[in-house]
C-alpha positions in Angstrom: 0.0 0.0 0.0 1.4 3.0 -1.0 1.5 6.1 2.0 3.3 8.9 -0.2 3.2 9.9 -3.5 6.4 12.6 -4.6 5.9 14.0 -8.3 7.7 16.6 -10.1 9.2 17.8 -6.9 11.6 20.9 -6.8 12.8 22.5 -3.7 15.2 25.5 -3.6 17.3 26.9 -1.7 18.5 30.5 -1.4 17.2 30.7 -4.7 19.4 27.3 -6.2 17.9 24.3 -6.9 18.5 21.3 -4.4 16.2 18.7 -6.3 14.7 18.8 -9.5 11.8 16.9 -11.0 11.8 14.4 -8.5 9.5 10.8 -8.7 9.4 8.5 -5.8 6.7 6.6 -3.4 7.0 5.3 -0.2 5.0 1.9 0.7 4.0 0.7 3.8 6.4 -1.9 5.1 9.3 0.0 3.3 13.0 0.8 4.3 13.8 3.5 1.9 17.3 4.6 2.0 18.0 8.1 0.6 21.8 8.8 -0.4 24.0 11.9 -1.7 26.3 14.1 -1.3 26.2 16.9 0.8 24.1 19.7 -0.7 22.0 17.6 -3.1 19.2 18.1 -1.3 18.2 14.9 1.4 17.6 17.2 4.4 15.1 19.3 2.6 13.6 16.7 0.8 12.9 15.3 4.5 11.9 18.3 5.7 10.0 18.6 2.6 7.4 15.9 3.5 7.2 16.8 7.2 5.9 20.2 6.0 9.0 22.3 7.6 10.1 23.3 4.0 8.0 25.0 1.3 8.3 23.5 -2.2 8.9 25.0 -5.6 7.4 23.2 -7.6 5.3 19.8 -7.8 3.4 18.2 -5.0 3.8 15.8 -1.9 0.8 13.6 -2.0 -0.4 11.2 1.4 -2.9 8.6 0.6 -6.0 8.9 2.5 -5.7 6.9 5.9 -2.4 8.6 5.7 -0.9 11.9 7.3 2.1 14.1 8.4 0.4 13.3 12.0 1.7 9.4 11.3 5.0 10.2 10.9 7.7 10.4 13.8 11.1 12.4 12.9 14.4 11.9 14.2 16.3 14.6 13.1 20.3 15.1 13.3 21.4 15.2 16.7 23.2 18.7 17.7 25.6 19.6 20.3 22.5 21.1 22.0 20.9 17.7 21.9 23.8 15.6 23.3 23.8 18.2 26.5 20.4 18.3 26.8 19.7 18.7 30.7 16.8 16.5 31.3 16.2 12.7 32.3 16.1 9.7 29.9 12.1 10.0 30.6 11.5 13.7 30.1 13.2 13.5 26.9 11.0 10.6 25.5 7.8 12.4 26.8 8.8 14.8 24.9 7.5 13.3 22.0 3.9 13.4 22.7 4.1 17.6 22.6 2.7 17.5 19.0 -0.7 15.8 20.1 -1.0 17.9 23.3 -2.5 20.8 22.1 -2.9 24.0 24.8 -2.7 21.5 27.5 0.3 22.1 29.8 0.3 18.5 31.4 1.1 14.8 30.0 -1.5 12.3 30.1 -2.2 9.1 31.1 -2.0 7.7 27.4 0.7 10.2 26.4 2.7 8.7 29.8 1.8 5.2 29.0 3.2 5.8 24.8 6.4 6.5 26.1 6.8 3.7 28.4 6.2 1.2 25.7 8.5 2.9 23.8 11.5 2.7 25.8 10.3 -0.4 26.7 10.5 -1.6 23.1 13.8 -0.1 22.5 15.5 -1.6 26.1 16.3 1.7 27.7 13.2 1.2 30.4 16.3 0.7 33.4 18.2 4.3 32.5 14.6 6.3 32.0 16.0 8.5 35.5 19.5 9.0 34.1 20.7 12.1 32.6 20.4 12.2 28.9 23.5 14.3 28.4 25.7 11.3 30.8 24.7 8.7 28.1 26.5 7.5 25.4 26.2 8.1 22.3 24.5 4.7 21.1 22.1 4.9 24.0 21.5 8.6 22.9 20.1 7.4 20.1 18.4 4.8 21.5 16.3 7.9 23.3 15.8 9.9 20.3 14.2 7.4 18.1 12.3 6.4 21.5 11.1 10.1 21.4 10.1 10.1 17.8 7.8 7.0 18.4 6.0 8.7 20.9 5.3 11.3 18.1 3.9 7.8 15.8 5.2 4.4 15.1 3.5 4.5 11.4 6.5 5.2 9.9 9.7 7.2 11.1 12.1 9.8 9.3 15.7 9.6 10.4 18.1 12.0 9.5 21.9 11.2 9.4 21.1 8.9 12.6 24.9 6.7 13.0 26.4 10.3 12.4 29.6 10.2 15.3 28.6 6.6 16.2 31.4 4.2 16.8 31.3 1.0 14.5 29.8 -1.0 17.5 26.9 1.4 18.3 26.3 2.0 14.7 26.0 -2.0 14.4 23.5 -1.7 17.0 21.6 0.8 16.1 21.1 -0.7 12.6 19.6 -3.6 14.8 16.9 -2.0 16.2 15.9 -0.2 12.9 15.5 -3.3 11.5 13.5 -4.9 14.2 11.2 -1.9 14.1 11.1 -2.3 9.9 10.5 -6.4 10.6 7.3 -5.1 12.9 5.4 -3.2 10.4 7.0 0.6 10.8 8.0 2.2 7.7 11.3 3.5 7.2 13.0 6.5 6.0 16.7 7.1 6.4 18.6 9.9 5.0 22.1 8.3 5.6 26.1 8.8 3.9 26.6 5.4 5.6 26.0 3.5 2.2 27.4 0.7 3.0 26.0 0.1 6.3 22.5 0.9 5.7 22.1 -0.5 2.2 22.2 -4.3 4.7 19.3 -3.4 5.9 17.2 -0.8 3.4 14.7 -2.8 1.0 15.0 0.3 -1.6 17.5 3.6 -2.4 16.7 7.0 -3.4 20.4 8.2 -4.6 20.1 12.2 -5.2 23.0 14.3 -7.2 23.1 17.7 -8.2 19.4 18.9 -8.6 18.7 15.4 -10.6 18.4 11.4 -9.4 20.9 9.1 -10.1 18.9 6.4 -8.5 15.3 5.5 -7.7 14.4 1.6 -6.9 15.0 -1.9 -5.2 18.4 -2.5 -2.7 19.0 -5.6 -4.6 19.1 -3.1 -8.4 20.6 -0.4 -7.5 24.3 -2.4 -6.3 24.2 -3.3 -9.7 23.8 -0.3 -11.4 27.4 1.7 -12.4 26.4 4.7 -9.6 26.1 1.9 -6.4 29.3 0.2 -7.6 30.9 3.7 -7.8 29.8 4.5 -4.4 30.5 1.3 -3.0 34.3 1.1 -4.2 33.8 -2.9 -4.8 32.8 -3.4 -1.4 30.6 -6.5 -1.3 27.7 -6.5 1.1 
């Protein structure tokens, strides 16, 4: 079933264009891995879809059953984020803020969300700890926690084994693809190519202002642009 629809998409910036005439859909059940350099365009594209970025051109269509509201967003951790002074807890309840409205208190669902969800991601014994005295794995482990609180439908990640050491990065790609194997869609912008593309079931590979790739994992390492990007590494 497909959930979005991207046609004839351009997005500028400071007047340039980023992406051109861009085609893709993403399907429920999907792990879509979206690759480029930097500056052709994968942060605004995801930005793009979340509604945080206005586009030039073209449309982003969700099919009905199917909105912004269902997507949770993991965006690229800052400094800010790593010192953030609050407790494992706070900063998954955090998460809920977009469904909250005016009011200025969690509730009992909204505290209940984000006990399942560190419980499903194994960080339940640090929820009193101080974010900012975690590692960086288990930092992770918290943010992605925080963005399913925001909805477990599907889940935007943005550069998320950026500053990861190999073991955490191995790790982290674990649970992605646990949460992939139980039904939550995937979206990872990502320079890790090699890592990710174990785990992605398709690749959306952006150059300058035009794709070089749109289609299946198991294609695209074929194709001359994976091999290039792969250097003859074998997966």
């Amino acid at each position: 079933m497909r959930l979005i629809q991207v046609r004839d998409l351009s997005i500028s910036y400071d007047g340039k264009a980023v992406v051109s005439g861009l085609n893709f859909d993403v399907n429920e059940g999907d792990f879509l891995c979206i690759f480029g350099e930097n500056g052709s365009g994968k942060s605004s594209l995801v930005k793009a879809i979340l509604g945080l970025k206005s586009t030039a051109s073209g449309h982003i269509h969700f099919e009905k059953g199917f909105s912004r509201r269902d997507i949770g967003y993991m965006p690229q951790k800052t400094q800010v984020q790593r010192d953030f002074p609050a407790s494992v807890r706070e900063v998954v309840l955090s998460g809920c803020q977009g469904s909250m409205g005016l009011r200025p208190f969690y509730n009992r669902g909204e505290k209940s969300k984000a006990k399942a969800a560190m419980e499903r991601l194994g960080i339940t014994d640090i929820r009193n700890e101080s974010y900012r005295s975690l590692s960086g794995g288990q930092q992770q482990r918290v943010l992605l926690a925080r963005s399913l609180c925001g909805a477990d439908r599907m889940i935007l990640l943005d550069e998320p084994t950026t500053a990861l050491d190999p073991i955490a990065t191995g790790e982290f790609y674990r649970l992605i693809s646990g949460l992939s194997r139980e039904g939550v869609t995937v979206v990872m912008v990502s320079h890790d190519i090699s890592g990710a593309l174990r785990y992605s079931t398709s690749v959306l590979h952006l150059g300058d202002s035009e794709v070089l790739f749109y289609g299946k994992t198991a294609d695209y390492v074929k194709t001359k642009v994976g091999e290039s990007f792969l250097g003859g590494e074998a997966l």
